[in-house]
C-alpha positions, 0 to 999 in steps of 0.5 A: 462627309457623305458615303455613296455606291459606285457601280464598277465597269470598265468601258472599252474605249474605241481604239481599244476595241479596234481589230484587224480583220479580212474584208470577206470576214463579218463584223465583230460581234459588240457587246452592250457595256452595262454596269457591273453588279459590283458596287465600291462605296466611296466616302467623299469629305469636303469643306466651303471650298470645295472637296478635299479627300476620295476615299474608296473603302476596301470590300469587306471593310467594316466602316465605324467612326474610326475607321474614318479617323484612321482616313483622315 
């Protein structure tokens, strides 16, 4: 097992941040995407064959050897 930070974002992809707009207008104005100062931890568990269980903890959740149990 092995506990990491995510960072959380959420990319647009380029059809969803298509607009419409008059040929006389100017572009639309692009936004550099960055990671978000947020952060999920995420516990991974794997065996010989590979991994077995994501578990994303909850914000605000104390992780103790239980809580794991309570997982698996």
């Amino acid at each position: 097992m092995v506990e990491t930070w995510v960072p959380m974002f959420n990319p647009e992809t380029k059809r969803q941040s298509a607009q419409w707009k008059h040929t006389d207008s100017p572009p639309p104005k692009k936004f550099r995407v960055t990671t978000s100062a947020e952060k999920m931890m995420v516990a991974m568990f794997w065996d010989s064959e590979g991994v077995v269980l994501t578990h994303c903890v909850p914000k605000g959740t104390t992780v103790t050897g239980q809580s794991y149990e309570d997982v698996l």
